[in-house]
FINU-135604 format. One record per residue (C-alpha): x, y negated, z negated; residue in one letter. Coordinates in pm, 1 decimal, decimal comma, always signed. Example, Ala and Ser with C-alpha at 12.3 -4.5 7.8 and 13.67 -1.06 7.14 Angstrom:
<sites>
SITE         X         Y         Z  residuo
SITE   +1230,0    +450,0    -780,0        A
SITE   +1367,0    +106,0    -714,0        S
</sites>
This chain:
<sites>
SITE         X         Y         Z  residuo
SITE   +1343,5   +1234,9   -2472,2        X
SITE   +1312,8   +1209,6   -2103,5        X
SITE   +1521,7   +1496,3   -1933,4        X
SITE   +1651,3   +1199,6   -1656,1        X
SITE   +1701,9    +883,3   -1837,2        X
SITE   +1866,5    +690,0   -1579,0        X
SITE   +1609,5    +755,6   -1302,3        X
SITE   +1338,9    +635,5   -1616,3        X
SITE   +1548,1    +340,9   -1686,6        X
SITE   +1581,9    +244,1   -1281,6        X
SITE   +1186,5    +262,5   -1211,4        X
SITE   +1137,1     +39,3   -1527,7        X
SITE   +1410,0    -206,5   -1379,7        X
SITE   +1246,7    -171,4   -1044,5        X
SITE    +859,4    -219,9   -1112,1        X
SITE   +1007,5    -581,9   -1151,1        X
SITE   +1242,5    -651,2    -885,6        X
SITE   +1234,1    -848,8    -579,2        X
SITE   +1279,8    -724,4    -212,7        X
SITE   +1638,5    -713,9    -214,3        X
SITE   +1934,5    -633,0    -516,0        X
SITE   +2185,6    -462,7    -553,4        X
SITE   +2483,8    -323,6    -843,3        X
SITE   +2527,6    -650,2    -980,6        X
SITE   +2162,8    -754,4   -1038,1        X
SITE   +2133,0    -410,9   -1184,9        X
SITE   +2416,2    -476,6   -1472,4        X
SITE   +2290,0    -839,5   -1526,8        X
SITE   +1973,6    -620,8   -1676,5        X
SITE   +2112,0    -390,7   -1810,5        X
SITE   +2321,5    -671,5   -2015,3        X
SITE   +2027,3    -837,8   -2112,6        X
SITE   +1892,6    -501,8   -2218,3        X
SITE   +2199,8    -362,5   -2413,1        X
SITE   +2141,1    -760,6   -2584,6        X
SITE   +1843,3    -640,9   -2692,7        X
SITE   +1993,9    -356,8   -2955,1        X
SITE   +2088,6    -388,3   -3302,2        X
SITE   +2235,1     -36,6   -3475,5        X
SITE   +1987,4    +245,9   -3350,4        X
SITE   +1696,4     -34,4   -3362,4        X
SITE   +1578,2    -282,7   -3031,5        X
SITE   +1422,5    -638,2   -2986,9        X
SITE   +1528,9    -792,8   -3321,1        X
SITE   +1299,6   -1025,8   -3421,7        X
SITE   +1514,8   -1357,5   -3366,7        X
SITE   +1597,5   -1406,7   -2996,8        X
SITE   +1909,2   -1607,9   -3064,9        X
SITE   +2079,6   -1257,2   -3098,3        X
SITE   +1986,1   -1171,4   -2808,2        X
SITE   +2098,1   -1483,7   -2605,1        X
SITE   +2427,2   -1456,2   -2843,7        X
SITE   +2480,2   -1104,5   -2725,4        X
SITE   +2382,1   -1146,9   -2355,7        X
SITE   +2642,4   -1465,6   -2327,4        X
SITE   +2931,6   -1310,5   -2411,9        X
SITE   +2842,3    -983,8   -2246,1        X
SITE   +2849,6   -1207,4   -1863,9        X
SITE   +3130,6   -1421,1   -2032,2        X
SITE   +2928,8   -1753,6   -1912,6        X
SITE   +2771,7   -2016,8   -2148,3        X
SITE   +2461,3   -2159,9   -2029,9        X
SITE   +2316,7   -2487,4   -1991,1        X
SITE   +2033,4   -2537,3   -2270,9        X
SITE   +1749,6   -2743,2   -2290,1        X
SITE   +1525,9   -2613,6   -2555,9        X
SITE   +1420,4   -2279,6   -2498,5        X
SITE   +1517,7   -2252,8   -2169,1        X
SITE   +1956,7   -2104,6   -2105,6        X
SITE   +2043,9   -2116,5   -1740,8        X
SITE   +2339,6   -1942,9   -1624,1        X
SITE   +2519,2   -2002,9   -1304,8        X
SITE   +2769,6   -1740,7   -1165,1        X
SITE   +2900,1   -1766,6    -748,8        X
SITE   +2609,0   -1633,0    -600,4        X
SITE   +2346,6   -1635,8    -858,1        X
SITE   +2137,1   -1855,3   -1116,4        X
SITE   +2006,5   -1632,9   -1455,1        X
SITE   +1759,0   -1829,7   -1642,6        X
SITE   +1624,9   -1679,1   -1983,2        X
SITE   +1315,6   -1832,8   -2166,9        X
SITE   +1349,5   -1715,8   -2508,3        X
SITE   +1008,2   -1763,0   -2703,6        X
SITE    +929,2   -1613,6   -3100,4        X
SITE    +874,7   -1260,7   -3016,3        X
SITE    +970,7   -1219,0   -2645,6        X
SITE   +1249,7   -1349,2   -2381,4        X
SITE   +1200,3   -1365,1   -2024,5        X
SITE   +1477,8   -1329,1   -1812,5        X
SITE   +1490,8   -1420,1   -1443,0        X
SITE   +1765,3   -1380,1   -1182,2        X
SITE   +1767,7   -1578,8    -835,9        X
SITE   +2017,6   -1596,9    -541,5        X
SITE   +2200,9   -1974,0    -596,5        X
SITE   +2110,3   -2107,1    -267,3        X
SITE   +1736,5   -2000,9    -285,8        X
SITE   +1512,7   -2137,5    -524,2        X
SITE   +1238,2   -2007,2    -418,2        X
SITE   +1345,5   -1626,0    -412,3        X
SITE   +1349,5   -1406,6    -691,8        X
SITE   +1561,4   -1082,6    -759,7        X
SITE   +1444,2    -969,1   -1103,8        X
SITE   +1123,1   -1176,1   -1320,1        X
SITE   +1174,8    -925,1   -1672,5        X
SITE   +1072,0    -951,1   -2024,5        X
SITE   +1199,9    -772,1   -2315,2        X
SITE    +832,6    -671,8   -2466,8        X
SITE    +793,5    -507,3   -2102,4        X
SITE   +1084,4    -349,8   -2134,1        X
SITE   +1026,1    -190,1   -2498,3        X
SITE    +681,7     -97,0   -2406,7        X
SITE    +748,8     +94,2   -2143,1        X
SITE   +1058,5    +284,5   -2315,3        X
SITE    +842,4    +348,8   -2528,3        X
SITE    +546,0    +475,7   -2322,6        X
SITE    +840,7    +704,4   -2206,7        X
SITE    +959,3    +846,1   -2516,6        X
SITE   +1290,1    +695,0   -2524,3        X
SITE   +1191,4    +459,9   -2801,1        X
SITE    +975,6    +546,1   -3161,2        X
SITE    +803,6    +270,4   -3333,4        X
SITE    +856,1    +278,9   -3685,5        X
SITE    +640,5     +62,6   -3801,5        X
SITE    +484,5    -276,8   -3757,2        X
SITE    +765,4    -460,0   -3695,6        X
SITE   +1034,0    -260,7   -3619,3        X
SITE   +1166,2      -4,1   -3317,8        X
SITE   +1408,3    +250,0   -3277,4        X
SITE   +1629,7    +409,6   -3007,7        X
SITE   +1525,8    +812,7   -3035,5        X
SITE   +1879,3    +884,2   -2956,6        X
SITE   +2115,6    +550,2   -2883,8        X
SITE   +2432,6    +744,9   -2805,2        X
SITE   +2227,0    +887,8   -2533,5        X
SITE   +2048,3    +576,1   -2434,7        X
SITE   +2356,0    +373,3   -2431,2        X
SITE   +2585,5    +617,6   -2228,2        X
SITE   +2261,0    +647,2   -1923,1        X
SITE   +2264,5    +265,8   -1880,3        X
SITE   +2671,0    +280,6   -1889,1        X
SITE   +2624,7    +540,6   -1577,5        X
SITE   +2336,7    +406,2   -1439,4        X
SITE   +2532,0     +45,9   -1386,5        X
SITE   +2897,9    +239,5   -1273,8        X
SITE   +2680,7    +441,5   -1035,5        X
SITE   +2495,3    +112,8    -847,2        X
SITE   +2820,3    -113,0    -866,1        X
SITE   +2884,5     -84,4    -498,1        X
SITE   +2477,2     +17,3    -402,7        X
SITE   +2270,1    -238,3    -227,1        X
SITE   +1886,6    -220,2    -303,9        X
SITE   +1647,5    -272,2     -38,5        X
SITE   +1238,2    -244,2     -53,5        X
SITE   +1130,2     -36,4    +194,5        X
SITE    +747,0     -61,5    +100,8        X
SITE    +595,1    -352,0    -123,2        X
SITE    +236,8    -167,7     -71,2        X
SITE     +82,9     +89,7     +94,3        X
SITE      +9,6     -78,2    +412,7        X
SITE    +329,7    -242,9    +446,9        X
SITE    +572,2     -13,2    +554,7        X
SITE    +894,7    -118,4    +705,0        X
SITE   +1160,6     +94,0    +873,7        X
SITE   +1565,1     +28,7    +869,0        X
SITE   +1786,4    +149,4   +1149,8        X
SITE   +2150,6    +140,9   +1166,0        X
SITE   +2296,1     +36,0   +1534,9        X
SITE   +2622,4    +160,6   +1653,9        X
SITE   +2689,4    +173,3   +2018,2        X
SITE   +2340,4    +290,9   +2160,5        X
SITE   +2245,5    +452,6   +1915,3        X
SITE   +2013,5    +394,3   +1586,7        X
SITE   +2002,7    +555,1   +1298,0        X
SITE   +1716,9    +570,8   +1011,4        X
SITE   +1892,3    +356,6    +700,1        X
SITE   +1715,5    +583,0    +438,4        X
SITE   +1922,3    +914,6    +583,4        X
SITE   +2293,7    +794,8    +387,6        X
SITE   +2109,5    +741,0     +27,8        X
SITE   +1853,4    +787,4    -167,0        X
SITE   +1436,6    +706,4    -170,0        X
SITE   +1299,7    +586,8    -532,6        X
SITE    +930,2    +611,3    -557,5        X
SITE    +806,7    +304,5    -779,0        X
SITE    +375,8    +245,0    -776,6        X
SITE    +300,9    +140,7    -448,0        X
SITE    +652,3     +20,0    -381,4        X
SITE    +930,7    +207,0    -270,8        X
SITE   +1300,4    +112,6    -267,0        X
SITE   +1607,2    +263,9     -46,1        X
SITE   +1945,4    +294,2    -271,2        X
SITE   +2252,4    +274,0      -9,8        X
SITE   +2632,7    +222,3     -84,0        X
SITE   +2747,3    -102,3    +104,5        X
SITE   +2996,7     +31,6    +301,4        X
SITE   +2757,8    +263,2    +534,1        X
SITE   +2609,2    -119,0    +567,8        X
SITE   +2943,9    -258,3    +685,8        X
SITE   +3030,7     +11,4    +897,0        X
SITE   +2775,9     -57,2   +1136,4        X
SITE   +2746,4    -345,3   +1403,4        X
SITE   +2364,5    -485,3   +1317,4        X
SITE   +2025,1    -333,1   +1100,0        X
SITE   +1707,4    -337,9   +1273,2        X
SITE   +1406,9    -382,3   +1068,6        X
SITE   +1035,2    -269,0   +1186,7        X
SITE    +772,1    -408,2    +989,8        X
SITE    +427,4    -229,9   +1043,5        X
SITE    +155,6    -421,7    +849,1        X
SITE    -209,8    -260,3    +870,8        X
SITE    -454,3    -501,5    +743,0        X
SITE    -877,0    -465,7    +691,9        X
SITE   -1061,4    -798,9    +613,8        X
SITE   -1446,4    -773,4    +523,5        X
SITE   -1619,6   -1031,7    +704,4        X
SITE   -1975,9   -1128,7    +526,8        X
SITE   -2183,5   -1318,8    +754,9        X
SITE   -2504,1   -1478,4    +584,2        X
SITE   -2794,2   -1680,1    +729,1        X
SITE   -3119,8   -1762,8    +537,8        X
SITE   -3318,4   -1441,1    +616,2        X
SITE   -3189,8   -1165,0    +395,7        X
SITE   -3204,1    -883,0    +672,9        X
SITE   -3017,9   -1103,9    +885,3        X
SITE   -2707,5   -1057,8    +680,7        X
SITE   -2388,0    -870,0    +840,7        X
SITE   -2071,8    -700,8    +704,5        X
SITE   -1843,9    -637,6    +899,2        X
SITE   -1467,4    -507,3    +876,0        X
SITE   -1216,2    -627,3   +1072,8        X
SITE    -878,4    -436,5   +1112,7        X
SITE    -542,5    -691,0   +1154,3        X
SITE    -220,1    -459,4   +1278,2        X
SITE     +98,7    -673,3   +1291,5        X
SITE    +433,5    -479,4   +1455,2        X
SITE    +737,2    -671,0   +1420,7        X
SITE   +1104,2    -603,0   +1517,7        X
SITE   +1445,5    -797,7   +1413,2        X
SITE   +1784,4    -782,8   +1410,3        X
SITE   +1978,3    -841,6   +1083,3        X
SITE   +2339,4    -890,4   +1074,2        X
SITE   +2465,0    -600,9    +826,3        X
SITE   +2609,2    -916,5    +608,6        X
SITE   +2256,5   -1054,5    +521,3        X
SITE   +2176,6    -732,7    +347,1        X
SITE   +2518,8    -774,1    +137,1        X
SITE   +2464,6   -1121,4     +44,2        X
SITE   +2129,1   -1277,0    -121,6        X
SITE   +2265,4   -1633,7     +20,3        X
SITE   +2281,0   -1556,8    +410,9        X
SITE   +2025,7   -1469,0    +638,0        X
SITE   +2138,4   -1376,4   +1041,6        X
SITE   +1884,4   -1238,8   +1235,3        X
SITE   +1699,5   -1245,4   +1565,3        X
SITE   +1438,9   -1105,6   +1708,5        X
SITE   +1460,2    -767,9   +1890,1        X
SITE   +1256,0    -714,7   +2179,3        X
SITE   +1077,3    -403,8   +2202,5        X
SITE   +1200,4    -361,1   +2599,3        X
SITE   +1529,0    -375,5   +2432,6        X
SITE   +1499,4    -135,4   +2207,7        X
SITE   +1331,4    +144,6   +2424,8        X
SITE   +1722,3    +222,8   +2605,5        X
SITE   +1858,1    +321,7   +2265,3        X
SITE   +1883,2    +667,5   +2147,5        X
SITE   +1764,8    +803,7   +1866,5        X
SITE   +1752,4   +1163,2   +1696,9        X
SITE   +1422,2   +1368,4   +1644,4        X
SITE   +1467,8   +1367,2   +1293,5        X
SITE   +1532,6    +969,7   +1260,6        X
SITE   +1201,2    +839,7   +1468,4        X
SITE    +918,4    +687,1   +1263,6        X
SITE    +642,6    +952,1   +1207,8        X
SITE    +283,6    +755,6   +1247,6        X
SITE     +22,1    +962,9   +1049,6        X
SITE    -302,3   +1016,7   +1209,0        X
SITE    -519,9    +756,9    +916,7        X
SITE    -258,5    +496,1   +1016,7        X
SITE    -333,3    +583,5   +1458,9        X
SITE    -663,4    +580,5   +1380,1        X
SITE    -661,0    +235,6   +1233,5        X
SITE    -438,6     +74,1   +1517,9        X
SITE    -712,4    +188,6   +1784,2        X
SITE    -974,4     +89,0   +1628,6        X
SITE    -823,9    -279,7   +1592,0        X
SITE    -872,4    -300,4   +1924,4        X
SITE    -519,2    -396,4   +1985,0        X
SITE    -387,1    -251,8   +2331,4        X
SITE     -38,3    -422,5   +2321,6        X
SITE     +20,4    -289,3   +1965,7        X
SITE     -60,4     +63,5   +2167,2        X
SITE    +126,0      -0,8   +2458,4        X
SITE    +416,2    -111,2   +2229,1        X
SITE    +438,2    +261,3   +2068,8        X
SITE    +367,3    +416,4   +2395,2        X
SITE    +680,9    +232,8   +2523,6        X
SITE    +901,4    +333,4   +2229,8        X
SITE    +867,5    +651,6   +2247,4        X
SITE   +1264,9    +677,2   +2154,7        X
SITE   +1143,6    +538,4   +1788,3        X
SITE    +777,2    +639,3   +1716,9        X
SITE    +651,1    +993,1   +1686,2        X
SITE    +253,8    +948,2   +1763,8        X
SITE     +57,0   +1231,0   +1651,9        X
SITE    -163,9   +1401,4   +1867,8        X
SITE    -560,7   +1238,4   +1798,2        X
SITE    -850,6   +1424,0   +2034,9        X
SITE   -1073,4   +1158,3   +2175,0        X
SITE   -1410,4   +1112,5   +2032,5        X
SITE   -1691,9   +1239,1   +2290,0        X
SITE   -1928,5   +1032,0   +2374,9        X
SITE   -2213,6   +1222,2   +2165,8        X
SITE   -2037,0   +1218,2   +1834,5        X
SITE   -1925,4    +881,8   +1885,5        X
SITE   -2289,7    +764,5   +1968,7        X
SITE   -2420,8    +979,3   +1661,5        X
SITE   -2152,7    +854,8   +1434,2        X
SITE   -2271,0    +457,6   +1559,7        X
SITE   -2668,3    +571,7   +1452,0        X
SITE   -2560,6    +673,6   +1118,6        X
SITE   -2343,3    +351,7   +1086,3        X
SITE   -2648,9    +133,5   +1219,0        X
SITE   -2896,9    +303,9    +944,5        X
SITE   -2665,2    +273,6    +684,9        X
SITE   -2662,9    -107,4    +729,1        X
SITE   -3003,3    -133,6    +748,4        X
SITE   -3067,1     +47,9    +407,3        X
SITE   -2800,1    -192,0    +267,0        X
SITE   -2968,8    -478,8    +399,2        X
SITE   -3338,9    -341,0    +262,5        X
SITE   -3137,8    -362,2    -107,2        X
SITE   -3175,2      +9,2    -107,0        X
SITE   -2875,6    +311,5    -171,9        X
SITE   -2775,8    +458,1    +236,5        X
SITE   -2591,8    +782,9    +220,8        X
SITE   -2447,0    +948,6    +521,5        X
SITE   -2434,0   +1298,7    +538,9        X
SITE   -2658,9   +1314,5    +227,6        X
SITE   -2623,3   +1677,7     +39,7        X
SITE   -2915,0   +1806,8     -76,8        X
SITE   -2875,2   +2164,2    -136,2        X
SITE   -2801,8   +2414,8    +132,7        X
SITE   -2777,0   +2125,9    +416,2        X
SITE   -2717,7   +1768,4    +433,0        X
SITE   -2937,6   +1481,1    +603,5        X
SITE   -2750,3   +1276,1    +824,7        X
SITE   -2855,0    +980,0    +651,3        X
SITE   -3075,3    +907,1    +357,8        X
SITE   -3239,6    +601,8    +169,6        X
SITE   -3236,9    +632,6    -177,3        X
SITE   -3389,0    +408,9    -447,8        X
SITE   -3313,6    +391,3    -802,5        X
SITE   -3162,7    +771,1    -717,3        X
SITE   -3543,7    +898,5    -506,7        X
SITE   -3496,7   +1022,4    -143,0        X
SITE   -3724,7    +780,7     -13,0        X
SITE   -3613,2    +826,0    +335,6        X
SITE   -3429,6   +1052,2    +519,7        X
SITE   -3302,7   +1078,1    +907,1        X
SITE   -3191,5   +1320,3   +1124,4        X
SITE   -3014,7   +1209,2   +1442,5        X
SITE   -3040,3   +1498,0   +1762,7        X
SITE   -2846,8   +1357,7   +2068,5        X
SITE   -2648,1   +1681,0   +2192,1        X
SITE   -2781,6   +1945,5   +1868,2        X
SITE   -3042,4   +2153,9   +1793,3        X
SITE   -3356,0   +1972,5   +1772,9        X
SITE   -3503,0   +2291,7   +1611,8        X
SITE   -3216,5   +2254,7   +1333,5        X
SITE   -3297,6   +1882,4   +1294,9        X
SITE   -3658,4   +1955,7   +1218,9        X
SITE   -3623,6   +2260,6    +991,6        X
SITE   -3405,8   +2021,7    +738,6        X
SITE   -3642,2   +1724,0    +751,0        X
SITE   -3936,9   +1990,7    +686,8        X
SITE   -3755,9   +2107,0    +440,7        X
SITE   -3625,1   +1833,9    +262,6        X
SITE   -3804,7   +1643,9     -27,3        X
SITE   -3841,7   +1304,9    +108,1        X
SITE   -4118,5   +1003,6     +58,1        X
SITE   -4060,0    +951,3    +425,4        X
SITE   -3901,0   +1158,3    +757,3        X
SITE   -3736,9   +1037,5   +1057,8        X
SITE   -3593,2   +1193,4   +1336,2        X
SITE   -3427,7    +978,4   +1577,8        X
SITE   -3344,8   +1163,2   +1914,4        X
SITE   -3254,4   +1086,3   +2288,1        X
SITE   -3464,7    +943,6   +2525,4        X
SITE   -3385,9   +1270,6   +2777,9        X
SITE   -3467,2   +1506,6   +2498,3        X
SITE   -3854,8   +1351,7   +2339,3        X
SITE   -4005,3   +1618,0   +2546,8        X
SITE   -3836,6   +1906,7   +2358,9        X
SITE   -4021,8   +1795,0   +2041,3        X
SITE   -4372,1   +1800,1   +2207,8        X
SITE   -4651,6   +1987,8   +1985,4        X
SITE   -4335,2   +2139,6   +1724,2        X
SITE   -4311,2   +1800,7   +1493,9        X
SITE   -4554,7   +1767,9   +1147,1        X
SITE   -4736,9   +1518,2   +1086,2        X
SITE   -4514,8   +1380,3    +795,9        X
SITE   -4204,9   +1368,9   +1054,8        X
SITE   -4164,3   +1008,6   +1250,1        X
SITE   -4007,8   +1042,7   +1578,9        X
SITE   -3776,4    +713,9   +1720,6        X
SITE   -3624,3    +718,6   +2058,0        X
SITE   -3245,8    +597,9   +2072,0        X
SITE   -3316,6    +308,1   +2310,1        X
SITE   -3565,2    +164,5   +1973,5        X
SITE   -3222,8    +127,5   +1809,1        X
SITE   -2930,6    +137,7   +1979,8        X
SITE   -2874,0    -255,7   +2118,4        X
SITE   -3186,9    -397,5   +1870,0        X
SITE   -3204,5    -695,7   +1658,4        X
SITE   -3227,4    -565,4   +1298,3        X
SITE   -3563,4    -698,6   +1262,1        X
SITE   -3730,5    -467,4   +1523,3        X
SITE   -3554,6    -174,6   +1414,0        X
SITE   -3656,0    -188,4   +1086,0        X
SITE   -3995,5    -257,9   +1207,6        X
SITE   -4024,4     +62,0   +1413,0        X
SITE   -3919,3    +280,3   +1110,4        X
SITE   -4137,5    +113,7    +804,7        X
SITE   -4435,0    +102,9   +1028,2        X
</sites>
């Protein structure tokens, strides 16, 4: 039996919930779960039970059509679709159709109470509660203990991160500092008691969303065909009245201007802590007033610290990016920074797993160090592909087996010619 059955229980509840619940949503579940047990055993095989149990455990009778019960309370609709050996149960706000707070099922449920040890399977058709005493006094504190929480998704997925601040007076506060952070896959939810909400005059939200689309362009000529990556940053700021977090049925907000936002004060330990993957991909979208936005709110964003590039690694790192598409495109297996042994190749060709060719790129290096690994590495074919300034420096020291390509044969070429200066 899991040491922490609540926090077991809440993650199961939560792999299923929308963007926003809070203590009541919670108990509606954990009705419909409790509905679930008969004695020590779960899911009886007749759902009537189960809709029997769950409507006199919300004290509301539902309107029936079929297999389909609705419920209606003040603020939300609770639909249940009971079926031979499962029931579905779905919770929405009243005035929003289109918005969902929980989409469960009761064979989810049991199988992952199960997966955690909290239920046995006895045999084909039947399942027990290892210990329901225990079982049945964790959801008991688990609802008493999110009565008066509100629920909020602070991440639906890895690149969507969003960021709640409390205003009061000129000053903003991180959200996620007055309760507690639930981990749950890719999501992550923020557990708060309402009345830190409704002690403070608005809730500003900063959505960061970090987006990379691969772009396939194709013509008729096979070595004519490009992909590409494309990296979409979004940065959005609004105000929230502290209300719309409290109720599922109202929505006041506006949006706050980052020129705004750069006279409040906020501590060292509350600002939003960029790591250096996420920097990385902002620059390279290209995207100067995303940049200039962060730069301004310096008050909320803690940037790391990213040296530049120098021109010579960034020039050798755009060779070994141009090969690699050009082995892709000749339907053979590129590598950068290809291991083979006690060095690596910068890039290498490989078909059907044979080094067929392999490169060596010398812009600011040792040209001596370049040569030694092509000489020494077992290869159908050897290129070294060096500056313009330096082709005197391999004069009378290259074998015969080693091809040598000036930079200014590839950099700024059609595809076509490069690939003709290497094969031939």
């Amino acid at each position: 039996m899991s040491a922490d059955i609540k926090d077991t229980i809440l993650k199961i509840i939560l792999n299923h919930a929308g963007n926003r619940l809070d203590g009541q949503d919670v108990k509606i579940v954990i009705e419909f779960l409790k509905a679930m047990i008969k004695d020590n055993k779960i899911a009886p095989r007749n759902p009537e039970d189960v809709i029997d149990k769950f409507t006199k455990a919300i004290n509301r009778k539902p309107e029936t059509t079929r297999h389909n019960y609705t419920f209606s309370t003040d603020d939300r609709k609770i639909k249940i679709d009971a079926f031979s050996d499962n029931v579905r149960l779905i919770i929405r706000p009243s005035c929003a159709r289109d918005s969902t707070i929980f989409d469960i099922t009761s064979k989810y449920l049991v199988d992952e109470l199960l997966k955690h040890g909290i239920l046995r399977r006895d045999n084909i058709d039947e399942i027990s509660i290892i210990n329901t005493e225990k079982f049945l006094k964790s959801l008991d504190e688990l609802e008493n203990e999110l009565s008066d929480k509100i629920i909020i998704a602070q991440q639906i997925a890895h690149d969507t991160p969003s960021y709640y601040f409390l205003k009061k007076d000129n000053t903003l506060t991180r959200l996620d500092k007055y309760g507690k952070t639930i981990n749950v896959g890719t999501k992550k939810y923020l557990i708060i008691p309402k009345s830190v909400i409704t002690q403070h005059e608005l809730v500003l939200r900063i959505e960061i969303v970090i987006i990379t689309i691969t772009d396939i362009q194709e013509s008729r000529a096979s070595l004519e065909n490009k992909q590409t990556k494309k990296i979409l940053v979004t940065l959005s700021f609004r105000w929230v009245d502290p209300q719309t977090l409290i109720d599922p049925c109202r929505y006041v907000g506006t949006e706050a201007h980052p020129e705004e936002l750069a006279y409040y004060h906020v501590e060292p330990e509350d600002k939003i802590r960029l790591d250096k993957n996420a920097l990385e991909l902002i620059r390279k979208a290209n995207d100067n007033n995303i940049l200039d936005t962060l730069r301004l709110l310096n008050n909320i964003f803690e940037l790391p610290r990213i040296e530049e590039p120098s021109k010579e690694s960034s020039l050798h790192k755009e060779l070994q990016e141009i090969l690699v598409e050009l082995g892709n495109a000749l339907g053979l297996e590129p590598i950068m920074e290809f291991d083979v042994g006690s060095f690596r190749i910068d890039v290498a060709w490989l078909d059907e797993g044979k080094l067929i060719y392999a490169f060596e790129i010398v812009i600011g290096g040792s040209v001596l160090e370049a040569l030694y690994r092509l000489e020494h590495v077992k290869a159908e074919n050897k290129v070294l592909v060096i500056s313009d300034e330096r082709l005197g420096e391999v004069e009378g020291k290259v074998s015969e087996d080693i091809k040598v390509i000036p930079i200014s044969a590839i950099i700024n070429k059609k595809r076509k010619e490069i690939i003709k200066q290497i094969l031939n």
